[in-house]
N, C-alpha and C positions, 0 to 999 in steps of 0.2 A: 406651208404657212402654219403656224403656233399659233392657237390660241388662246387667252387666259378668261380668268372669271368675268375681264372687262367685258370681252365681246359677248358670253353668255348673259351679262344682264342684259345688253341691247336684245335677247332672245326672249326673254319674261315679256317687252310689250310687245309683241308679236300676237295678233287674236288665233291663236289653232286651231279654232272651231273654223276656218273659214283659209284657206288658203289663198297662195296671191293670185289671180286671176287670170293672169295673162297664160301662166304655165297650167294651173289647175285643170283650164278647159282641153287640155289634152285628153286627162285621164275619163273626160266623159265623150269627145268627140272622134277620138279613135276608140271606144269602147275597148278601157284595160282589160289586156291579159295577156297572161305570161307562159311562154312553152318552153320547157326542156326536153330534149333529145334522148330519144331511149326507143330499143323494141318493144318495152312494156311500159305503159306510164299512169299514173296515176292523177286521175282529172278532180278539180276540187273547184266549190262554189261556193264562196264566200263574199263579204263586200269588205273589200282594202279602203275606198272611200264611199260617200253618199253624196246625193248632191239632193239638196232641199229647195222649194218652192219658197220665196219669199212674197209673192202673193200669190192668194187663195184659189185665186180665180186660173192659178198656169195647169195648163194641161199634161197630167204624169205621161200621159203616151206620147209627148213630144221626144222625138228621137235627135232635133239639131241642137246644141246646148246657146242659149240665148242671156242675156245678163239677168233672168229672172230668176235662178239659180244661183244657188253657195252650195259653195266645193266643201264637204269635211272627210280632212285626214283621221283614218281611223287607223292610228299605228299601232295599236296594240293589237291588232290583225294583221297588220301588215307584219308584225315579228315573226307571226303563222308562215309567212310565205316564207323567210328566212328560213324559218325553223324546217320547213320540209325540206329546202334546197339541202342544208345541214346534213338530214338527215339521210337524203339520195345522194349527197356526197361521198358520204363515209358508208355507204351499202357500195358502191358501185367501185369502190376503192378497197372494199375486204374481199380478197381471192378466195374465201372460206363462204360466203352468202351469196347467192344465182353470180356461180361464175357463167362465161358466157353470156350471163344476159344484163343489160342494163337499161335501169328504171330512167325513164323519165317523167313530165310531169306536165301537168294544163291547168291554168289558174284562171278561172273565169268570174269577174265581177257579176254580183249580184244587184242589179236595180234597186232605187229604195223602194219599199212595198212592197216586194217581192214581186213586181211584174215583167211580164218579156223570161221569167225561170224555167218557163217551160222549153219555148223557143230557144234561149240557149243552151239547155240540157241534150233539146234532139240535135242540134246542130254537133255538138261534142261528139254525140253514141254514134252519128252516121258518120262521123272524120267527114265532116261538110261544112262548109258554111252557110248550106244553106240549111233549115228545115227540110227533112225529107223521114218521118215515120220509119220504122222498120227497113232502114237500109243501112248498111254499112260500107266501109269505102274501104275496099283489099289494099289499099297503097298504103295505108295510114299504121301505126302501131296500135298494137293490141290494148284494148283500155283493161286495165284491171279490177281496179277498183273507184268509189268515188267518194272524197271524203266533203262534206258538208257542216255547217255552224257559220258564227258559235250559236246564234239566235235556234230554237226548238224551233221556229214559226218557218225558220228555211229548210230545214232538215225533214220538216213534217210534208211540205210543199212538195218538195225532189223526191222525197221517198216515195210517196203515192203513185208516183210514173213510176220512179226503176225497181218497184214491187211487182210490177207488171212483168217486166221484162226477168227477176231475178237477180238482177245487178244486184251484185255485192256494195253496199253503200256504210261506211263507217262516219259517226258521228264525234267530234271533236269539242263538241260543248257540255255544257253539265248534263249530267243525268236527267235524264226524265224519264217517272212510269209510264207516261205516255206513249211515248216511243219503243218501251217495250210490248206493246200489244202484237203477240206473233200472229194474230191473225190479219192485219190490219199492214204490219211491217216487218215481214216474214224476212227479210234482207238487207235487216237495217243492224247494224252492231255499233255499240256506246262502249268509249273508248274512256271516257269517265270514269271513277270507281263511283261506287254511290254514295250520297249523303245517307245515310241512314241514321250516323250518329253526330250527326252537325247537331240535332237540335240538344242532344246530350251533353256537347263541348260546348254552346254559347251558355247554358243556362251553370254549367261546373261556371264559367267564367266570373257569371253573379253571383254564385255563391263565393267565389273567391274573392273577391270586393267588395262583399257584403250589398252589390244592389241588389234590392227587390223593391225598386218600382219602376219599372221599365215600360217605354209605350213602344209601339210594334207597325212597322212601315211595312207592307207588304201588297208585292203583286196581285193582282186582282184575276190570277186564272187559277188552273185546276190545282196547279205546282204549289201555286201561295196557297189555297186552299188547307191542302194537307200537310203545307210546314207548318199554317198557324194554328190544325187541331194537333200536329204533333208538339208545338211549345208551346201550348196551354197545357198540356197534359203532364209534359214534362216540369213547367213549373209550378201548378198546382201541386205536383207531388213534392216540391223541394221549398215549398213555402215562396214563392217568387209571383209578385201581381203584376199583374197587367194596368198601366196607366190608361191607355187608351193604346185602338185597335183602329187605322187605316188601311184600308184596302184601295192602291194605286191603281185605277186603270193604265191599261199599256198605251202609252203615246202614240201618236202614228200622227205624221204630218207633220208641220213646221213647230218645233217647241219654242221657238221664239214669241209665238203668240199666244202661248198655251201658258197660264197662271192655273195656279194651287189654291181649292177654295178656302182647303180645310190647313194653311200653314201657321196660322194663327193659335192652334190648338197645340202645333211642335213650341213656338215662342214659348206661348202663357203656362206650358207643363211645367209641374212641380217636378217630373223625373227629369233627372239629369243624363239617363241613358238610354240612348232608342236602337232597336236594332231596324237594321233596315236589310231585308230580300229581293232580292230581284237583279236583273243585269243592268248593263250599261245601258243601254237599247230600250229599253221596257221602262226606266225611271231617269229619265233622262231631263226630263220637265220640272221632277222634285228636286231632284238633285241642284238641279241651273235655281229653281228657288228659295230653296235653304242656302246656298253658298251666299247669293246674291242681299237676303237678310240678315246675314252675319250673326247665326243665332249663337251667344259665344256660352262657354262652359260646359256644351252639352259633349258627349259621348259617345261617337258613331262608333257599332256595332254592325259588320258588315261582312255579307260571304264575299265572296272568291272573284266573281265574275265584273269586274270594273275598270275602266278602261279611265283610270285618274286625268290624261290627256282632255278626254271629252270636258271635263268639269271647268276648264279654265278660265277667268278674267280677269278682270283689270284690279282687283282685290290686295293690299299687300299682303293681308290675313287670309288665312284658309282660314273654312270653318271645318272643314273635314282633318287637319291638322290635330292626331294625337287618335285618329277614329284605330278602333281593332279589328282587324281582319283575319276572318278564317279562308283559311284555303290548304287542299289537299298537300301531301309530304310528299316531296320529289327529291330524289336525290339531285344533286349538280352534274349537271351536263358539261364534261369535262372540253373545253377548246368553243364552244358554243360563244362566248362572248369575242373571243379572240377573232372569228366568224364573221361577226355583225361589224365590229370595228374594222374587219378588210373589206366590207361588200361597201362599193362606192359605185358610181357610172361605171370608172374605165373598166373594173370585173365583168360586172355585166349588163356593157351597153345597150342589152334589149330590153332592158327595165326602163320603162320611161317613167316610174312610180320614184325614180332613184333618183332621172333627171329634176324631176318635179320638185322633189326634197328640196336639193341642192341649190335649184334657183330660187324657192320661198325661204331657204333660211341661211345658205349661205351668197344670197346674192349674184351668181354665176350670171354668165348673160344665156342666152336663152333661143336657139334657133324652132319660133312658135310651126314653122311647116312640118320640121321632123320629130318635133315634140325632145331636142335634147338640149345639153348645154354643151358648152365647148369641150373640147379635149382636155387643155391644159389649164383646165379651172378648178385651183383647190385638190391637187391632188392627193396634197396628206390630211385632206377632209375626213371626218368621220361621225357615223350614227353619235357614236361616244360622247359629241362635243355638247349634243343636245342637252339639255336640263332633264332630271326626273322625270319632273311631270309632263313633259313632252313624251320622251322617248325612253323606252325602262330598257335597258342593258338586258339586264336578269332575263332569263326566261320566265314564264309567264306561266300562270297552269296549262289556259290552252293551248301555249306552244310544243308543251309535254306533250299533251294529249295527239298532236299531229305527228309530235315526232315517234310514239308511240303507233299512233296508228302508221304508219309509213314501215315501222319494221312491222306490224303483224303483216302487212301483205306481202311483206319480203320475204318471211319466212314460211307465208304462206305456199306460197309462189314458189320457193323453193321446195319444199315439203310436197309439191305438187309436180315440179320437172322430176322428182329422186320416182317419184309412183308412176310417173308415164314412163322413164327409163326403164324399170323395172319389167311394166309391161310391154313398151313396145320395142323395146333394144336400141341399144347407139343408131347415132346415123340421122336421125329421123329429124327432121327440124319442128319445134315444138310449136307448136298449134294446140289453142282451148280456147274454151267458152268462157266469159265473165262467170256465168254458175256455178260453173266447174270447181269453181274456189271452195262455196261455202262449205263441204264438210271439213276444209283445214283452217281455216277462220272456227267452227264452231270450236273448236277442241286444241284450237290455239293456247297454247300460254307458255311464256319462256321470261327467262331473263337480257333485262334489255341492256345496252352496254355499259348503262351508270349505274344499274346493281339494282333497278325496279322491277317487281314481279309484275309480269303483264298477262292478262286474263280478260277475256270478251264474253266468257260464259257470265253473265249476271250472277248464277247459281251458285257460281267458285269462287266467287270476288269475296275476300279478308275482309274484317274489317278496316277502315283505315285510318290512317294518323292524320291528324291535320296542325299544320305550323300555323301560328298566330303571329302575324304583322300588325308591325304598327307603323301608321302611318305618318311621317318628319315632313312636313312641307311649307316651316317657317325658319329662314323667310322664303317669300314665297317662290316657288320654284324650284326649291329643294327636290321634293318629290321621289324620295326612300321611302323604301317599305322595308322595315329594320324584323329581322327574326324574335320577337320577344318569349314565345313559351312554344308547348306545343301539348297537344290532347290525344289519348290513344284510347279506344274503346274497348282493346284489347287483353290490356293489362288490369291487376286485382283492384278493385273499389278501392280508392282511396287515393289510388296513385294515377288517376288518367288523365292530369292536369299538369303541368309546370309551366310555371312562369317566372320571367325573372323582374323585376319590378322595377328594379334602379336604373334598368334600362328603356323602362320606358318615359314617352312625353306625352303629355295630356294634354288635354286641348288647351287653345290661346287663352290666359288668366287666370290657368290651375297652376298652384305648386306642390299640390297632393293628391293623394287620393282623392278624388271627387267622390261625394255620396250622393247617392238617390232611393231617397225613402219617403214613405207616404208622411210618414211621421216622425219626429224626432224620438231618438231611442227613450225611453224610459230610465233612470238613471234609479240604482239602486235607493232604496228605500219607498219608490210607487210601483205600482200595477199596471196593467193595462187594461182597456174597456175597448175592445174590439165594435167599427163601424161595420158596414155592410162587407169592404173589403176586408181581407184578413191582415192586409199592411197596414192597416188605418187605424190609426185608436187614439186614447186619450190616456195621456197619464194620471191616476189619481193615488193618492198615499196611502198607504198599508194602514189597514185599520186598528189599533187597541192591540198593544202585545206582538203583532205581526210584523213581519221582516221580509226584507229581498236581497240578498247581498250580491245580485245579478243585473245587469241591465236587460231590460226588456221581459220581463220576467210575468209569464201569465196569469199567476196567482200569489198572490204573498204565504207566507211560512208562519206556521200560530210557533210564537216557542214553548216551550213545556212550561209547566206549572210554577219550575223551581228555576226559569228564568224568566228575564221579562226583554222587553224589545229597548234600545239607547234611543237616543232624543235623534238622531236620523231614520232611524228604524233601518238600520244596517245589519247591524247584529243581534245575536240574544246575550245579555251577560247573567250570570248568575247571581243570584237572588241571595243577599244577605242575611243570614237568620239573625232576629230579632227577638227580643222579648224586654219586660219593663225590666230593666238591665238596674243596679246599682249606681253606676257609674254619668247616669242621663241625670237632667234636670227632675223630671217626675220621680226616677226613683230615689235619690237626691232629699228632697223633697217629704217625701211618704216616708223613707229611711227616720229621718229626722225629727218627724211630728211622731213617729209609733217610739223612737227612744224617748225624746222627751217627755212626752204623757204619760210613759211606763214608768220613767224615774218619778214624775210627779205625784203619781199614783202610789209609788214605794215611800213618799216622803211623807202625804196626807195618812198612808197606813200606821208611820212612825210616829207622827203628830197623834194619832189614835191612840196608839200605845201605851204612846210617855204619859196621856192625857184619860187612861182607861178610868179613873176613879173618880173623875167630873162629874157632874150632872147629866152635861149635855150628851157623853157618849152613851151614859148608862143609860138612859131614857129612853135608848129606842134600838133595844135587842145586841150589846155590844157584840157577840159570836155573829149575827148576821152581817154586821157591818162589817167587821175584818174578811168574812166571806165573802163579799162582794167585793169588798178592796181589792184581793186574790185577785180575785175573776178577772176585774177590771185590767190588774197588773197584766194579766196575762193575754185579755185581749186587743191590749197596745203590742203585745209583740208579736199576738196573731197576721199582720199585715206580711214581716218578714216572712212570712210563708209565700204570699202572692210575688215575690221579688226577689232576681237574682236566677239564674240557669235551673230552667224545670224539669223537672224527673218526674218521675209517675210517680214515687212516693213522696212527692212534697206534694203533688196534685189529689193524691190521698188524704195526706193530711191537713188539706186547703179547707175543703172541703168539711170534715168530717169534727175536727179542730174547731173552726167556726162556729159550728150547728153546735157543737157540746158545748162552748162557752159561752154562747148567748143563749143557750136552755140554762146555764146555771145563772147567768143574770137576770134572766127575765124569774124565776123562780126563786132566786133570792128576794128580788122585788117585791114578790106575790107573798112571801112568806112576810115580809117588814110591813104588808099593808093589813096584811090578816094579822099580826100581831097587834098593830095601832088598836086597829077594830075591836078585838078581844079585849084589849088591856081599857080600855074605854068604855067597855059593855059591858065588865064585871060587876061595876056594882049594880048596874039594875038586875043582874040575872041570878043564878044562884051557885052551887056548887060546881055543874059542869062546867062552864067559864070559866072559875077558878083552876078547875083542874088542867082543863087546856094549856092556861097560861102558866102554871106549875110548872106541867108535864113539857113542855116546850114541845107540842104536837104541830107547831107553825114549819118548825125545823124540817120536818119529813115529807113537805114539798120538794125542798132541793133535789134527795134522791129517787124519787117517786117522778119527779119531772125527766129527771138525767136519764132513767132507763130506759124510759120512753121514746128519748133521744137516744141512746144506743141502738134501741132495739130498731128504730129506723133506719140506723146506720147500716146497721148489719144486714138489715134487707137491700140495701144502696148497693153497699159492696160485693153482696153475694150475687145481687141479678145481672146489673150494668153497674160497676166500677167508674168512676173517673179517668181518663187517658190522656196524653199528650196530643197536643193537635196542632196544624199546620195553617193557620189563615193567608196563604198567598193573595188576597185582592187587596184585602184592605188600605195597605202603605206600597205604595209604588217602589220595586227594586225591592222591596223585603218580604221574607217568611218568616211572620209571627207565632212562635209558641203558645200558644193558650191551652188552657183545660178544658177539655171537652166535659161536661159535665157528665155523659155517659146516659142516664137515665134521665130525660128530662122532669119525667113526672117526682122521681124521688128528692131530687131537687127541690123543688115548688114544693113537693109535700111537707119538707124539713122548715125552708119558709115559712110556710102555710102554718105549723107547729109552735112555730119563733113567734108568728103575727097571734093566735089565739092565745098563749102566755102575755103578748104583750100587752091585748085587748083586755085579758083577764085581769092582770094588775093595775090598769089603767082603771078600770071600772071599781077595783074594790078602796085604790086611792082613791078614785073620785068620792065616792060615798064617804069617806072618812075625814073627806078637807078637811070639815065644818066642827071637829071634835076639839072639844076645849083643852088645851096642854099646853104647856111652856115652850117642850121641844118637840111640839108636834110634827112629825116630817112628814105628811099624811099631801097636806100643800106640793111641797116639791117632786114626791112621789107622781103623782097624779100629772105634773108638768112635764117630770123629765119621759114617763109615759109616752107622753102627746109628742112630745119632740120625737122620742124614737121612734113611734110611729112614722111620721111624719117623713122621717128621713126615710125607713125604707119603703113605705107606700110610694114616694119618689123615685126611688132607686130603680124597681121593677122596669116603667115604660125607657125609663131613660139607661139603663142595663141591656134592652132587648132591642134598639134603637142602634146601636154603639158595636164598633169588632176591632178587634185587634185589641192593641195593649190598650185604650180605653175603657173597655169593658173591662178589664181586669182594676184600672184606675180607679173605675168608678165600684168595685166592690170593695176595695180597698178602701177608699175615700167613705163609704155608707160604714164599714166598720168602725172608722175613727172617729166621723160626725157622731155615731148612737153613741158610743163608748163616750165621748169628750162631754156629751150632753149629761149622761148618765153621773159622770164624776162631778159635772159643775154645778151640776142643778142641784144635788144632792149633798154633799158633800163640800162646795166651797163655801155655804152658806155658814156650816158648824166650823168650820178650819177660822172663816172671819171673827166670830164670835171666841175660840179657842185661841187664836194667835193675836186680835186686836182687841177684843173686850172683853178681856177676862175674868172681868166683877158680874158678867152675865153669867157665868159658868160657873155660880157656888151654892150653895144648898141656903145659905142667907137672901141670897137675891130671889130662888125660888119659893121661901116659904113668903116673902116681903108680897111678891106678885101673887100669888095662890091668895091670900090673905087681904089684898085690896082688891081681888079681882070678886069676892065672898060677901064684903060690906057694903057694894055696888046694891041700890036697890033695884027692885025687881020691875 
């Protein structure tokens, strides 16, 4: 009979935790187990099913099976029993491995609890059924060895007896230190390789996903112990946190009535990925309540040891659906599945575990006295038609492990007939002691027929590789475990990880990588501010100038002086030099007011000229006046120094240009105020006066001032110099050229120079205001004084206040203000009377005014 995917959905609502009833009570009332034929055989104690207590109150030492019991199929053991058939098939069929002799084999169900293990241990060792201590039974074949799992809690049990005796006892479950204690289990060998670098290969996994916030399920004995200080250690050093830390006590008893206090903690987790340790057996209560809550998006992270079968219900969604699985590297066991798809009843009828199958899932009818089903039922039936998650084709690690353990005692055994020939000659029929074994078991290690190196010494064991599964089980019932990478601890840093990514499927409502982080990454341009965890932070933005062009990035980056940071604070770009350019508004500006004034200053000069034989110019020192014109012309174009691409020698001459033309202004000043003075004080005094005013000794301030002014110069230049300089803060994105003035104090001192000339002409025009003259200029003197003052007494606070091109503005700006005061005050006053009233400007209107100003009474 055919059958298609139809019939296998009628198999999904099928409960496998719990088989049919009528067939199931076989497997506990003729107490399973299975013999094969052989002069040597190998006896093994495992549990193929369990049967649980559905109330509390049923007593486990009940030996008749009553309806207070559920039957559960554990097929993923029962592949183990295949698996050793397998494996005693293909020894007893190679003429090259114990010819002559052939293995057989005892498979003795384990009670749940592990009670009644002792009692059917001794019954095994004496070839009795009954109990009988220290006896064996001469008819029976020779037990060789005894293999025990997958549970450490059964292997620990049975050893403890055949430590006594020395039985050779190999273990088929995962490693455990435990069980390596040679004092304790002097005769126990673990057919496992070891985890040693499991916790190495999940946490490469996180780093390869970029999780690091991980919360951690684990066994609550010695084994979970030391995986979870070995993946704390491991992922402290690789930057990976821990979300939270549960430690699962081990089930025992009915999990049907057993809830999770703490699953609310797996819900409400911000991490999306949880590893979970432990076997099928030991977490079997989390597991039935995480499925059952349908915690969806998260990430199972899971070893080797699970029995996907046990997980089942009525769900259409797994939540275990897309979970990663590590488990050791095995090669393929070549004709192995071929195997399972022929083993039905009619092979071999004395499986009643086979009839059982057959009648819960294909229906068969069912004779309840001999525990089989019919002959002609379903003969082209097979394991195969099963679903995944029922029944996994694939071999399975611990089926490895048994088929593995079944050739070391073959070659054992063998290795041990070749050394008694040796010593006792042909002929002799082989007789030994179970002991007898362990020096060829210690010192065991060959290659096994699918090309795996096999080794019992713990001490010799490789490191090992382990493939990464992923688990397909939507929709449901699927139940593949798909090869996606694998991990070797073997190979150089860097390379002990591959996976291939497009091949996998993440859990039910990802269509990506899932992330799991405490915090959301930091996105270029902020920082991080680290909580108590090291995953945990807060993003805040790079401070003034600082950059991160990273995500997640610990500290931000200052940029150099000659960059600044963009308006994300992404990058640094570089810094535009700057200075009061031509081409700007201010220099523009300042350009325009120093030509204009200069030419004004050339035209009032001209107006001087043409006009030199007036009254008005002669009156008051005409050689000074054209003097100061000069000056004046000259300090309108003084600015153009401050403007336009600066050199050290225009910063030279900024400087040094300024100081000499406002010493010759302010001392041309001083000289027109001390001439007024004089020329007004002649007639009361006597000849010296006159000769003064003769001699033009007013004159010999200008150069007596100027030296003065050099001579400070020359001290400027010689000590500290003026330099070009760099203001990077002041304008954001630009580096401003300025002048460094070099010597602060020579500076202020040249000032300081400028203000006591300025003070000094001020005060000798003041005194002079009040002197009777026509073109007295003695008035405007003393004003435009005040004014200059004025401006650079303002200039100072508001000069040292100021950076970048304003400061330079505002020295700029204080030369034009003194200068423009200087021309108007002075000078527009005669230009108005010269160019609009020119009947004031003649020797008739002076003598008319002199002459009524005489007849005024007193």
């Amino acid at each position: 009979m055919q059958f298609s995917w139809i019939s296998i959905s009628w198999f999904l609502q099928i409960p496998i935790l719990s088989g049919s009833y009528r067939s199931s009570e076989c497997l506990v009332r003729m107490n399973y187990r299975l013999n094969g034929k052989g002069n040597v055989v190998i006896v093994r104690f495992f549990p193929p099913f369990a049967a649980y207590p559905l109330n509390k109150t049923t007593d486990w030492r009940m030996t008749k099976f009553t309806k207070e019991f559920m039957i559960e199929f554990k097929l993923r053991n029962y592949q183990c029993i295949l698996a050793m058939k397998f494996a005693i098939e293909e020894i007893n069929s190679n003429p090259f491995l114990l010819p002559n002799t052939s293995l057989g084999f005892e498979v003795h169900n384990i009670p749940h609890g592990q009670r009644n293990i002792l009692a059917n241990l001794f019954g095994s060792l004496s070839g009795s059924d009954h109990v009988i201590p220290n006896y064996r039974n001469p008819r029976k074949s020779n037990s060789a060895a005894v293999l025990t799992g997958p549970s450490w809690a059964i292997s620990e049990n049975i050893g403890t007896l055949l430590d006594l005796y020395k039985f050779p006892q190999l273990t088929f479950g995962p490693f455990d230190s435990l069980l390596s204690e040679q004092r304790q289990f002097s005769s126990l060998y673990q057919v496992a390789p070891k985890d040693t670098s499991l916790t190495r290969g999940i946490v490469s996994l996180m780093l390869h996903f970029k999780w690091i916030w991980v919360g951690l399920l684990i066994i609550d004995d010695d084994k979970g112990a030391q995986t979870l200080s070995d993946l704390r250690s491991e992922m402290d050093k690789n930057g990976v946190c821990i979300a939270f830390v549960e430690m699962i006590l081990v089930s025992r008893g009915s999990f049907l009535t057993k809830s999770w206090k703490n699953q609310v903690q797996i819900l409400e987790s911000s991490s999306n990925v949880i590893i979970i340790y432990g076997d099928s057996d030991s977490l079997l209560s989390l597991i039935v309540n995480i499925k059952q809550k349908l915690p969806m998006g998260k990430v199972w992270v899971l070893n080797s040891h699970w029995d996907n079968s046990r997980f089942d219900d009525y769900f259409m969604i797994d939540s275990l659906h897309g979970a990663l699985i590590f488990s050791h590297h095995n090669e393929e066991i070549v004709n192995f599945t071929d195997f399972i798809q022929a083993a039905n009843p009619s092979k071999y009828p004395e499986d009643i575990y086979l009839h059982v199958l057959w009648h819960s899932f294909f229906n068969c009818s069912f004779f309840r006295k001999d525990c089989k089903i019919s002959q002609n039922c379903l003969p082209n039936a097979s394991l195969g038609f099963l679903p995944g998650n029922i029944f996994e084709m694939a071999m399975t690690e611990e089926s490895h492990n048994v088929y593995n353990a079944v050739y070391v005692v073959a070659h054992s055994l063998h290795e041990m007939i070749i050394n008694q020939f040796q010593t006792h000659g042909k002929g002799k029929e082989m007789t030994f002691f179970p002991w007898q074994l362990h020096p060829f078991l210690k010192n065991k290690q060959f290659i096994n027929p699918a090309g795996d190196n096999v080794v019992l010494d713990e001490k010799r064991k490789s490191h090992v590789q382990y493939d990464i599964f992923n688990f397909w089980n939507f929709p449901k019932g699927l139940g593949l475990t798909v090869n996606v990478g694998t991990f070797s601890a073997s190979v150089l840093e860097g390379q002990t990880l591959f996976v291939t990514q497009n091949m996998i499927q993440w859990a039910t409502g990802l269509t990506e990588i899932p992330q799991s982080v405490c915090s959301e990454s930091c996105h270029p341009g902020f920082r991080k501010t680290h909580h108590k965890a090291a995953c945990c932070f807060d993003c805040i933005p790079c401070s003034e100038n600082e950059v991160s062009n990273e995500t997640d990035m610990d500290q931000c980056v200052k940029c150099p002086e000659t960059h600044y940071a963009n308006t994300e604070k992404i990058h640094c770009l570089e810094k535009s030099v700057t200075f009061l350019a031509y081409d700007e508004p201010l220099g523009k500006a300042f350009s325009f007011m120093s030509l204009s004034f200069s030419s004004l200053t050339a035209v009032v000069l001209v107006v001087f000229l043409k006009n030199r034989d007036t009254p008005i110019v002669k009156a008051n020192n005409l050689a000074l006046s054209y003097t100061l014109l000069i000056i004046l012309f000259l300090c309108f174009l003084c600015p153009l120094l401050f403007i336009g691409c600066p050199s050290t020698a225009s910063f030279i001459l900024q400087q040094n240009i300024f100081g000499l033309l406002f010493t010759g202004v302010l001392s041309t000043v001083l000289a027109k105020t001390i001439t007024v003075v004089i020329a007004f004080k002649i007639t009361a005094s006597g000849k010296m006066r006159r000769w003064l005013l003769i001699s033009r000794a007013p004159n010999y301030i200008i150069p007596i001032c100027t030296l003065i002014q050099v001579a400070l110069s020359g001290i400027w230049l010689t000590t500290s110099p003026p330099f070009i300089d760099k203001d990077a803060h002041s304008e954001h994105g630009h580096i401003i050229l300025i002048c460094n003035k070099g010597s602060s104090i020579a500076f202020h001192c040249i000032l300081g120079y400028l203000g006591t000339l300025a003070l000094g002409s001020y005060f000798m025009a003041f005194l002079s205001r009040n002197l009777p003259d026509t073109f007295n200029e003695a008035k405007f003197l003393a004003f435009s004084m005040l004014v200059f003052c004025s401006v650079w007494v303002t200039f100072l606070p508001v000069y040292h206040s100021t950076k970048g091109k304003i400061m330079v503005a505002m020295e700029v700006f204080s030369i034009l203000a003194s200068s423009i005061s200087l021309l108007g005050i002075i000078f527009a006053p005669k230009c108005y009377i010269i160019l609009l009233r020119p009947e004031k400007n003649s020797l008739h209107y002076v003598r008319d005014k002199t002459y009524s100003r005489r007849q005024k009474p007193s």
